[in-house]
N, CA, C and O atoms as CSV, one atom per row, in Angstrom:
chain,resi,resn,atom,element,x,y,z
A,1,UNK,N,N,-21.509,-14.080,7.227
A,1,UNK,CA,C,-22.196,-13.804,8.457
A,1,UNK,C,C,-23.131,-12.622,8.215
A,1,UNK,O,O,-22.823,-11.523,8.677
A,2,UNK,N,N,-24.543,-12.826,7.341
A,2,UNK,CA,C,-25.476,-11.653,7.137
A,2,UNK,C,C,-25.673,-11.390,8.805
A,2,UNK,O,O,-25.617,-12.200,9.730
A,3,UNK,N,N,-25.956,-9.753,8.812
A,3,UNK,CA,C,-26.287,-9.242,10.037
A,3,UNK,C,C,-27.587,-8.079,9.401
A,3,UNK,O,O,-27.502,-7.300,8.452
A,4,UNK,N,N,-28.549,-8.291,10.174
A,4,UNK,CA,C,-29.931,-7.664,10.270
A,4,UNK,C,C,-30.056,-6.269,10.723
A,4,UNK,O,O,-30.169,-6.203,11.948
A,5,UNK,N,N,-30.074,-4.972,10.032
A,5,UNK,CA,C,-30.145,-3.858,10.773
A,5,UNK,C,C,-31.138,-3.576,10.270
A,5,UNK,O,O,-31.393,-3.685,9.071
A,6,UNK,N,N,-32.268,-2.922,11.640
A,6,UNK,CA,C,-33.716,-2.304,11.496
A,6,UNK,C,C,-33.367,-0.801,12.383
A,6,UNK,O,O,-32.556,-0.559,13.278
A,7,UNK,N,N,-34.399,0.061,11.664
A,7,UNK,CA,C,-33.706,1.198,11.877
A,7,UNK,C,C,-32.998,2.110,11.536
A,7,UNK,O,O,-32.227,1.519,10.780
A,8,UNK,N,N,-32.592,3.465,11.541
A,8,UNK,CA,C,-31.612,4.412,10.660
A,8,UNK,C,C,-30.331,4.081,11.462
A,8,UNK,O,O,-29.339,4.547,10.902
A,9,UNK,N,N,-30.073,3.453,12.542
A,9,UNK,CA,C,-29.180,3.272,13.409
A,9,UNK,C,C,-29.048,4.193,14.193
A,9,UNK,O,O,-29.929,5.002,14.483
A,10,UNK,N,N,-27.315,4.151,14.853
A,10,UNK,CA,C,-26.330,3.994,14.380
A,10,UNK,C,C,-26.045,1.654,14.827
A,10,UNK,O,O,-26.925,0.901,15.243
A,11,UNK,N,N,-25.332,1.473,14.668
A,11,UNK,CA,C,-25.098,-0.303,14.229
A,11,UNK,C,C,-23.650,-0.488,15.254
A,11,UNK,O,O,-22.774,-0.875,14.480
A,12,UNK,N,N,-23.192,-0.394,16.348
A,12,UNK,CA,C,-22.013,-0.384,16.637
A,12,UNK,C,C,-21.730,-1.706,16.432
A,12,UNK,O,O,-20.521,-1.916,16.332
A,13,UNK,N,N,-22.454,-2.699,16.333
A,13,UNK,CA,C,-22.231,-4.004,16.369
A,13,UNK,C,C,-21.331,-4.208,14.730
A,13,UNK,O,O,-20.759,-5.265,14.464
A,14,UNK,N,N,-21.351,-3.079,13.822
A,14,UNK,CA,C,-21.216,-3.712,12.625
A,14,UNK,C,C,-19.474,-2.854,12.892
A,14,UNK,O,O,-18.510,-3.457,12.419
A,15,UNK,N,N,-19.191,-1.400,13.692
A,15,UNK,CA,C,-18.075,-1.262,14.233
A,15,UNK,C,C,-17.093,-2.367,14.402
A,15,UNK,O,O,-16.003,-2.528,13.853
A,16,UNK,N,N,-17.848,-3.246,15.470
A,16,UNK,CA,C,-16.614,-4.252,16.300
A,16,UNK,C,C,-15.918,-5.125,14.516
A,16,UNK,O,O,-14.774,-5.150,14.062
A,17,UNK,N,N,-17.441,-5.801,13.873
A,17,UNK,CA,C,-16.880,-6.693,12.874
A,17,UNK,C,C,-16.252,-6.153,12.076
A,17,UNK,O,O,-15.341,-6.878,11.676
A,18,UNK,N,N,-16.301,-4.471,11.272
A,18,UNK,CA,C,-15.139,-4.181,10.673
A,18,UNK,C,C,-13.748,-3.645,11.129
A,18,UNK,O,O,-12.942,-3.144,10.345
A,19,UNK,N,N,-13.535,-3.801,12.506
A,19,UNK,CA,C,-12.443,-3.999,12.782
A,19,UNK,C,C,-11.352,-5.000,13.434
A,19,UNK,O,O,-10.207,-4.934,13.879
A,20,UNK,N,N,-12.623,-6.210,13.182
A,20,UNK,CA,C,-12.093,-7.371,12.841
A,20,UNK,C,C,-11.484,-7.681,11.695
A,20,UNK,O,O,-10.307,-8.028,11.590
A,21,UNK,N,N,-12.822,-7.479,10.216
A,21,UNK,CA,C,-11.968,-7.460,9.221
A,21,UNK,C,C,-11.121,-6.761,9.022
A,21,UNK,O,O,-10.463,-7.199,8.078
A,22,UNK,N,N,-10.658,-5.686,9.471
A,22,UNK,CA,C,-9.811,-4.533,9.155
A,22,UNK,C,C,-8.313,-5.134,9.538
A,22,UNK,O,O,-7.358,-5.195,8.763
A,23,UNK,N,N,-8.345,-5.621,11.119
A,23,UNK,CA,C,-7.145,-6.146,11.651
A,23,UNK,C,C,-6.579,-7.335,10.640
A,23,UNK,O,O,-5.437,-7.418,10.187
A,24,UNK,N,N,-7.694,-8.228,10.416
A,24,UNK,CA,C,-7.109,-9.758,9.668
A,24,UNK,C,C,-6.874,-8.896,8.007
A,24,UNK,O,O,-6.377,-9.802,7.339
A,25,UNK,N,N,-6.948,-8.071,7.388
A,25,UNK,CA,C,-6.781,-7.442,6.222
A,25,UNK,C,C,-5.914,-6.861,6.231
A,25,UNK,O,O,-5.381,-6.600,5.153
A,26,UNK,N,N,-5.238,-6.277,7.718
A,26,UNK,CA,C,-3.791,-5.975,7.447
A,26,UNK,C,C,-2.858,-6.703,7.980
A,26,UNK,O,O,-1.678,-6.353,7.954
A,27,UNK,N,N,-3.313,-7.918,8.585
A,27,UNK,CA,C,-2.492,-9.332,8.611
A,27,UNK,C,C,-1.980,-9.803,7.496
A,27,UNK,O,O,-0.785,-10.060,7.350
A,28,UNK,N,N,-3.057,-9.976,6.445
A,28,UNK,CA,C,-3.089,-10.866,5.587
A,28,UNK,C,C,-2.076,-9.779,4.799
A,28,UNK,O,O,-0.978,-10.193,4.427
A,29,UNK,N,N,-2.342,-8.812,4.627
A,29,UNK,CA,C,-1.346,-7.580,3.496
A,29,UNK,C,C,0.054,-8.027,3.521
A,29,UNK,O,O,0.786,-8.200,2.546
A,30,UNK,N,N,0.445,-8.258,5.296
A,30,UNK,CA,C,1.758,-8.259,5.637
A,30,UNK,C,C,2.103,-9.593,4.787
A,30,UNK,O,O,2.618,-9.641,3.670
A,31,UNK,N,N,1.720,-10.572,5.540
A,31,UNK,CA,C,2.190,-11.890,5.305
A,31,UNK,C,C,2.112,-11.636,3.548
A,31,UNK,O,O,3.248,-11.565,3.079
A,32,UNK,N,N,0.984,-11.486,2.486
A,32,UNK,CA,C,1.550,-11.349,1.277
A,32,UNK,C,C,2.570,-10.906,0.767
A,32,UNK,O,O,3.087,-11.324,-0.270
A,33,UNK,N,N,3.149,-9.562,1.807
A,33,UNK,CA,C,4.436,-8.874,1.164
A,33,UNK,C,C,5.614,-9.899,1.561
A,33,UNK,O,O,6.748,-9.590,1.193
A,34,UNK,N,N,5.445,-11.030,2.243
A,34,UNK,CA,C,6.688,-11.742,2.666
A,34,UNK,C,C,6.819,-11.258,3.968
A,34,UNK,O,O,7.865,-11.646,4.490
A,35,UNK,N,N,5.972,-10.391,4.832
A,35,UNK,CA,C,6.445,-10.304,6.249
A,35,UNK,C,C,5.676,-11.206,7.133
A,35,UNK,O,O,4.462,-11.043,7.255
A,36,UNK,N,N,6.250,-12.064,7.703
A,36,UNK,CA,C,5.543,-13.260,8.043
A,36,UNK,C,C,5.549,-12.474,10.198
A,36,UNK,O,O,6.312,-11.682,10.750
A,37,UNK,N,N,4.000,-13.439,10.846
A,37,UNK,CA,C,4.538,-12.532,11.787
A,37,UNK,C,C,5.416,-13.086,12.599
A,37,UNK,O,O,5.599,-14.287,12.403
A,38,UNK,N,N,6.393,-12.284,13.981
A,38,UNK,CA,C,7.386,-12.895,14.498
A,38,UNK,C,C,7.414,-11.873,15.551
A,38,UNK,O,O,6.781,-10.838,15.344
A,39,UNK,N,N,8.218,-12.052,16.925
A,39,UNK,CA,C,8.832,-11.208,18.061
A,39,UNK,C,C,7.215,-11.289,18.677
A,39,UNK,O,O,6.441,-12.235,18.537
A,40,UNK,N,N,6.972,-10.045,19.372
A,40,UNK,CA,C,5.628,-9.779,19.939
A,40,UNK,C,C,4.640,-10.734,19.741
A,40,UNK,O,O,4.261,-11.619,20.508
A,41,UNK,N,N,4.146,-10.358,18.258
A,41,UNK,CA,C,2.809,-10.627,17.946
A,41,UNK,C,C,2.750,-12.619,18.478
A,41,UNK,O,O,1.961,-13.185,19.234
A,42,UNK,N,N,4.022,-13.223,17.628
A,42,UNK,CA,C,3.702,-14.499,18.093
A,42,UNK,C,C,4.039,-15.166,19.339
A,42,UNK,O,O,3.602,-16.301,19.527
A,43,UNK,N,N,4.827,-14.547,20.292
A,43,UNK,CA,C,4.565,-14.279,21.490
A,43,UNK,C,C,4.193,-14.159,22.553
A,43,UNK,O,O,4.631,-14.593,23.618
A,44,UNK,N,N,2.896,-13.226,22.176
A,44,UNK,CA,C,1.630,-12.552,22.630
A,44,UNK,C,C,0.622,-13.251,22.434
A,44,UNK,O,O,-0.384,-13.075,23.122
A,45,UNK,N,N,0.687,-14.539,21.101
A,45,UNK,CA,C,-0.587,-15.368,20.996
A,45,UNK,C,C,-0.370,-16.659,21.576
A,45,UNK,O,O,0.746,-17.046,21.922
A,46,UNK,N,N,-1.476,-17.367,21.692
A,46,UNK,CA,C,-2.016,-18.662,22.068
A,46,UNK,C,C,-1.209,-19.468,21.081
A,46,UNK,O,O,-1.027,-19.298,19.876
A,47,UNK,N,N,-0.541,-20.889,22.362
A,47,UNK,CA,C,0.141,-21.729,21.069
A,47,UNK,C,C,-1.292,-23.037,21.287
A,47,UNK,O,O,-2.218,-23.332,22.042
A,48,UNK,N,N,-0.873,-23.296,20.508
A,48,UNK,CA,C,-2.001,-24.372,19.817
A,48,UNK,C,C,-1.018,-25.974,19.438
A,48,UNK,O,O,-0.539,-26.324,18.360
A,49,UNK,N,N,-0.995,-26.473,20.391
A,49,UNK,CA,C,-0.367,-28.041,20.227
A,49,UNK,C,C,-0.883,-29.040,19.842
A,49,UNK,O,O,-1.880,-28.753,19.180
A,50,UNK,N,N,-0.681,-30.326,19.931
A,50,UNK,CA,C,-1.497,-31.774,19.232
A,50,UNK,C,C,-2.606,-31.211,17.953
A,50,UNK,O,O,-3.780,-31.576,17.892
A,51,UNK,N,N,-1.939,-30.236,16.955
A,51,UNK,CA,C,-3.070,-29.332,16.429
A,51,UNK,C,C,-3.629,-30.519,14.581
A,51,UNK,O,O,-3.281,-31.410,13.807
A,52,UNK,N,N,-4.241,-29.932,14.786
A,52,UNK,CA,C,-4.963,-30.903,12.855
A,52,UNK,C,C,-5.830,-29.738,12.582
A,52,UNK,O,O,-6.522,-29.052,13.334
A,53,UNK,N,N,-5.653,-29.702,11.548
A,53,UNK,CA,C,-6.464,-28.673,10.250
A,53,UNK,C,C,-7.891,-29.813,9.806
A,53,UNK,O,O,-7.831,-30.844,9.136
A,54,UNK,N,N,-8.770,-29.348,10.276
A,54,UNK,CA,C,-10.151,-29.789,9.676
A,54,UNK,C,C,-10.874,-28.952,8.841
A,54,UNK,O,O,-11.181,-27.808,9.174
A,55,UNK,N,N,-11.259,-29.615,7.431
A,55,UNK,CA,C,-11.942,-28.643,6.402
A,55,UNK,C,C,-13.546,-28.850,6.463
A,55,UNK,O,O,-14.076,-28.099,5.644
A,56,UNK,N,N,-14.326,-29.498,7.055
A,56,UNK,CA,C,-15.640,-29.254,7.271
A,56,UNK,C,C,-15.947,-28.898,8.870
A,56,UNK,O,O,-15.279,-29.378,9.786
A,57,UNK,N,N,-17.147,-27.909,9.074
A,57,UNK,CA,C,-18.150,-27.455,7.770
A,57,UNK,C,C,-17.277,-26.244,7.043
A,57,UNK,O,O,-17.621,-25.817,5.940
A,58,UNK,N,N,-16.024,-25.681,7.809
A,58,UNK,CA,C,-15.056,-24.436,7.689
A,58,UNK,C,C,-13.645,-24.729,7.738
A,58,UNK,O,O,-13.158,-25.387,8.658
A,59,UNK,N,N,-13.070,-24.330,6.919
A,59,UNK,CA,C,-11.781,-24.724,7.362
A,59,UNK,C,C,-10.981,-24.031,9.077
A,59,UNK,O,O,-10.748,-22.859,9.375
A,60,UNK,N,N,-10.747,-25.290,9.884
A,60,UNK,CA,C,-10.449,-24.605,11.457
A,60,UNK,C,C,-9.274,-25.761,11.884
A,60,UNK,O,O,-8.812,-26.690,11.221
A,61,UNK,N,N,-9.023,-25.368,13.094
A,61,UNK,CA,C,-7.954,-25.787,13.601
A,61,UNK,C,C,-8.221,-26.730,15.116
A,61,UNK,O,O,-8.455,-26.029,16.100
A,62,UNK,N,N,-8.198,-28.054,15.311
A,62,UNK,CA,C,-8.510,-28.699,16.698
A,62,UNK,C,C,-7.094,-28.390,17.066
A,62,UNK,O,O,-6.223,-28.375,16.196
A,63,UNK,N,N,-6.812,-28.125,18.419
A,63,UNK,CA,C,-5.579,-28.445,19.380
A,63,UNK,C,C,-5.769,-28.410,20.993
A,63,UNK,O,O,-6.843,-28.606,21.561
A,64,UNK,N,N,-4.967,-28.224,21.403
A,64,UNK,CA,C,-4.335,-27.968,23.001
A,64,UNK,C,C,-4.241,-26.680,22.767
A,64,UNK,O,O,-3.828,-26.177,21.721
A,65,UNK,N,N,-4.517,-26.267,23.468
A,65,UNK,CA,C,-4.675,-24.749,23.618
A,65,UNK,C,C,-3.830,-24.020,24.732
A,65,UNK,O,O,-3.899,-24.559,25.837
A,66,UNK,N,N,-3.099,-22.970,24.648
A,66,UNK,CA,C,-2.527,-22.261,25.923
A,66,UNK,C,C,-1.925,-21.167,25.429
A,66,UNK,O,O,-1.157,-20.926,24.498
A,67,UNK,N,N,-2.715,-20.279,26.682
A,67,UNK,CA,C,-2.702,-18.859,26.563
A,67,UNK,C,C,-3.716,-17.945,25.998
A,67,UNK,O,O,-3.684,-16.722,25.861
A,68,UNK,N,N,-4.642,-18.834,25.695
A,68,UNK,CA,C,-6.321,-18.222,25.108
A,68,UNK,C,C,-6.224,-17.387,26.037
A,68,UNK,O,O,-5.754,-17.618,27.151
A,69,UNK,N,N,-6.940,-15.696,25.395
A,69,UNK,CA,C,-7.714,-15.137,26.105
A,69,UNK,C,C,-8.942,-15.807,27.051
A,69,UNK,O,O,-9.003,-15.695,28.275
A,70,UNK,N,N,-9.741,-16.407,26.344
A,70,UNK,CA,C,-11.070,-16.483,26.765
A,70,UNK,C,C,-11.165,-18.430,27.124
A,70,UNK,O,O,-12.080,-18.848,27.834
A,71,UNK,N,N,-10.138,-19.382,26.538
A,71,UNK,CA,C,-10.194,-20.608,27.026
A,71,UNK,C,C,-8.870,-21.356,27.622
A,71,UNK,O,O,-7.795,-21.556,27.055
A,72,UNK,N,N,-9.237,-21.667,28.796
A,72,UNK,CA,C,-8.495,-22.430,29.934
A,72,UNK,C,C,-7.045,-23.197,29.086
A,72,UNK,O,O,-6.994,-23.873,28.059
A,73,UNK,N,N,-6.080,-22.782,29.942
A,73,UNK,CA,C,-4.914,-23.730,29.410
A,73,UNK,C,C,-5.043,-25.581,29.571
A,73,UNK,O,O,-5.378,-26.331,30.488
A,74,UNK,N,N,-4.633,-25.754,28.313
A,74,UNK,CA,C,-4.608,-27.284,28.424
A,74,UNK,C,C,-6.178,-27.732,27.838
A,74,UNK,O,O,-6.289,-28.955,27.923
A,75,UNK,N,N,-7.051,-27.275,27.437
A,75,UNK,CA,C,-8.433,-27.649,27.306
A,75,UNK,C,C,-8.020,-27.645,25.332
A,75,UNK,O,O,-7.031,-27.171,24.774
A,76,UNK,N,N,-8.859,-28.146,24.910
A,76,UNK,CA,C,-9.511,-28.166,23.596
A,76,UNK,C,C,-10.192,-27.235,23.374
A,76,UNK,O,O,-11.179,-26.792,23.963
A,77,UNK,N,N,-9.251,-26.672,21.823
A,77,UNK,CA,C,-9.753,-25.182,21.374
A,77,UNK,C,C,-10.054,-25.792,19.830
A,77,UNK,O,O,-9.441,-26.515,19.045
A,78,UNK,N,N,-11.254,-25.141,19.842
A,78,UNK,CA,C,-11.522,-25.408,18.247
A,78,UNK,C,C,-11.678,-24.171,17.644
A,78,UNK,O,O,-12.678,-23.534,17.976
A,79,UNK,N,N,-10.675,-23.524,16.571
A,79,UNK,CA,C,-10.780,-21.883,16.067
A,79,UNK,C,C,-11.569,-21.675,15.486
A,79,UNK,O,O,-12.085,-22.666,14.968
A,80,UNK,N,N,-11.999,-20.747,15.270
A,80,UNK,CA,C,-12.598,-19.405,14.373
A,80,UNK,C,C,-11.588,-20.080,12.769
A,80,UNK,O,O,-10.538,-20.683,12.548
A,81,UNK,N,N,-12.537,-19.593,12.132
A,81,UNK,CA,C,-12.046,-20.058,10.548
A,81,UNK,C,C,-10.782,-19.722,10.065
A,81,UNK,O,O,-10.577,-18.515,9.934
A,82,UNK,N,N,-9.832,-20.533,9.751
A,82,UNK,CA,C,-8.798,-20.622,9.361
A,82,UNK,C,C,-8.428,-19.959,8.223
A,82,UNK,O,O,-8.986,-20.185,7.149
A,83,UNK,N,N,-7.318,-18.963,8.378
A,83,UNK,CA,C,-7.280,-18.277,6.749
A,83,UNK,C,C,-6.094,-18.575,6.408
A,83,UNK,O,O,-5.959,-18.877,5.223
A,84,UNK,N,N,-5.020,-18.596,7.171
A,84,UNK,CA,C,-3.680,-18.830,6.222
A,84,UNK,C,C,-2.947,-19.332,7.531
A,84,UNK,O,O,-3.170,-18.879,8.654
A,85,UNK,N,N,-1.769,-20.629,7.140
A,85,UNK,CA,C,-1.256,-21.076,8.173
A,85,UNK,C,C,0.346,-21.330,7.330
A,85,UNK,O,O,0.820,-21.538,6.213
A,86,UNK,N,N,0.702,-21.156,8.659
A,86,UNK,CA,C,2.377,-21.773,7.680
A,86,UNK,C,C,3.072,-22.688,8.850
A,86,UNK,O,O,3.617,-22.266,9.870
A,87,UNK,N,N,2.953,-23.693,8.546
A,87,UNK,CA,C,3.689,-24.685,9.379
A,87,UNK,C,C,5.172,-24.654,9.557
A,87,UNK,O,O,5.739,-24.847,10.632
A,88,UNK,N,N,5.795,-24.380,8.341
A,88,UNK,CA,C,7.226,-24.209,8.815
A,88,UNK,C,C,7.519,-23.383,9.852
A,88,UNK,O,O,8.065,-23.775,10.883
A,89,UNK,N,N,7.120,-22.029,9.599
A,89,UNK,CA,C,7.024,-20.592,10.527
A,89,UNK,C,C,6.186,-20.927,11.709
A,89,UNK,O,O,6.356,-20.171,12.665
A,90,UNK,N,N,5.607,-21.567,11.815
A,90,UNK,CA,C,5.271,-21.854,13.386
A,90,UNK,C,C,3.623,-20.901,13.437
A,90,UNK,O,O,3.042,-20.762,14.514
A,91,UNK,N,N,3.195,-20.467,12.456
A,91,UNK,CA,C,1.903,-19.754,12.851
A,91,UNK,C,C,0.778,-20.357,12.091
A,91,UNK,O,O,0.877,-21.286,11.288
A,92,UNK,N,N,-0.422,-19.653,12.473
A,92,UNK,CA,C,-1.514,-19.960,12.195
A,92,UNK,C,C,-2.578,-18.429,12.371
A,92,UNK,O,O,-2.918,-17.876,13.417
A,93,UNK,N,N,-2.869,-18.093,11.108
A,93,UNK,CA,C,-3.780,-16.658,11.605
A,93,UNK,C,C,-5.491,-17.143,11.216
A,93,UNK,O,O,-5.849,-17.593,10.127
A,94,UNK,N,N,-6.144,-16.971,12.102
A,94,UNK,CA,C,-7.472,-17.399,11.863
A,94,UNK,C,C,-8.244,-16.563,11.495
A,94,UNK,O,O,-7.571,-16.076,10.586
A,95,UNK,N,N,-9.546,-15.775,11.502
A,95,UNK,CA,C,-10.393,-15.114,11.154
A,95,UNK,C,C,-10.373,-14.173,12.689
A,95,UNK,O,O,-10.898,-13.063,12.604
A,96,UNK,N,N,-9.706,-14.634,14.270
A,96,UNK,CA,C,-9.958,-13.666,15.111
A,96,UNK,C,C,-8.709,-13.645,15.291
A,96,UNK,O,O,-8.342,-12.680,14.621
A,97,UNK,N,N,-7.633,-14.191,15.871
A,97,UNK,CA,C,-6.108,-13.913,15.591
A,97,UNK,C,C,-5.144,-14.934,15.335
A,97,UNK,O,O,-5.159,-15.788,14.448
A,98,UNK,N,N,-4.691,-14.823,15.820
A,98,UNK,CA,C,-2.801,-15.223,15.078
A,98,UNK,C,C,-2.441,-16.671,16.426
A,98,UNK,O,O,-2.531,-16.422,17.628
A,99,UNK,N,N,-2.162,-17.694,16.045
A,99,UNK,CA,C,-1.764,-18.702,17.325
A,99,UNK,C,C,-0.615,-19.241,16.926
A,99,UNK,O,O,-0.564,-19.232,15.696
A,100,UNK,N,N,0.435,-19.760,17.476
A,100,UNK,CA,C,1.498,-20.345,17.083
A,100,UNK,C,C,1.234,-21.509,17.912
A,100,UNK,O,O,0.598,-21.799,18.925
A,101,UNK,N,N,2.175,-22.183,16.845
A,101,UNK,CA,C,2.217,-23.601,16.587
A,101,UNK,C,C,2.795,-24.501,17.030
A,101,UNK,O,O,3.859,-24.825,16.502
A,102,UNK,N,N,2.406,-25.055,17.901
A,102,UNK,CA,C,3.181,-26.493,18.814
A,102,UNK,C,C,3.616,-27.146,17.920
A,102,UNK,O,O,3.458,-26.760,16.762
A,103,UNK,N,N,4.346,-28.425,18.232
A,103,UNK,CA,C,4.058,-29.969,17.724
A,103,UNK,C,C,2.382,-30.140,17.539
A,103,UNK,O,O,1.384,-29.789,18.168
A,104,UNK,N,N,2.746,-31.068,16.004
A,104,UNK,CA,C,1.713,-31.340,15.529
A,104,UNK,C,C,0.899,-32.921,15.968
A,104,UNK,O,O,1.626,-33.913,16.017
A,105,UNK,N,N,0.057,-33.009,16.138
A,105,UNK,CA,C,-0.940,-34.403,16.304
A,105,UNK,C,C,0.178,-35.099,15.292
A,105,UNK,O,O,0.889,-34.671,14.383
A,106,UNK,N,N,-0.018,-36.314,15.882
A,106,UNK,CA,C,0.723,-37.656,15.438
A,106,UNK,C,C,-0.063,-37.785,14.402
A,106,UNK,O,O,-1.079,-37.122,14.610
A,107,UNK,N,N,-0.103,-38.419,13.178
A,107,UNK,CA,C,-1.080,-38.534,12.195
A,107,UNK,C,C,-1.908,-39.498,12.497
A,107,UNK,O,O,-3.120,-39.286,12.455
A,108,UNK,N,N,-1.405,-40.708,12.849
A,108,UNK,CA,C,-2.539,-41.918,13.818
A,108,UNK,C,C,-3.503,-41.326,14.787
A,108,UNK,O,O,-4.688,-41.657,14.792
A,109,UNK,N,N,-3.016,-40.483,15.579
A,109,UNK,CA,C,-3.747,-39.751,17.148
A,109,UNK,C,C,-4.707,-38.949,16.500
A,109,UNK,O,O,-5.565,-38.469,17.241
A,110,UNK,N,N,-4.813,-38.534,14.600
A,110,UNK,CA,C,-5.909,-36.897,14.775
A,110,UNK,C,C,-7.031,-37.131,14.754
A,110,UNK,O,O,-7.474,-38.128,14.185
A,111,UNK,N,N,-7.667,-36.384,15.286
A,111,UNK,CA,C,-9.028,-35.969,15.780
A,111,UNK,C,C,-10.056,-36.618,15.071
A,111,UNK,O,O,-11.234,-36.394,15.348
């Protein structure tokens, strides 16, 4: 995602995105050490049901959606780029956060 700065600044816009990457970089730290997330965090996120992993043009996630911040329960959520998912554990952390994991799409029914 190149971003265009004209000007000596200051860039707050480039603020918000490194603490995006910052958050998913100490996601990703955990889950490498074997701390997978659980209690609160998955909880606190959006579960994502009838879900399928699609790899073009990005690897992302179609489902049922509930508990989005920003999209309606029950509607079709298509994520932000997929970085690491673990189906057994019930999660899914994307490039903006963390969703847990319904039942999966029937393999006949996916998207």
């Amino acid at each position: 995602m190149p971003i265009l700065n004209r000007g000596p600044g200051p860039f707050p816009h480039l603020a918000y995105i490194a603490r995006r990457h910052s958050a998913l970089a100490e996601d990703l730290g955990r889950i490498a050490r074997g701390e997978h997330p659980m209690g609160h965090i998955l909880r606190d996120a959006p579960e994502l049901s009838d879900w399928s992993v699609v790899l073009f043009p990005i690897p992302h996630m179609l489902g049922i959606v509930v508990g989005h911040p920003e999209i309606g329960d029950g509607r079709i959520c298509r994520t932000s780029e997929l970085v690491t998912f673990d189906p057994v554990s019930g999660y899914a952390r994307t490039f903006s956060r963390f969703y847990r994991l319904g039942p999966r799409r029937p393999e006949r029914d996916r998207y």
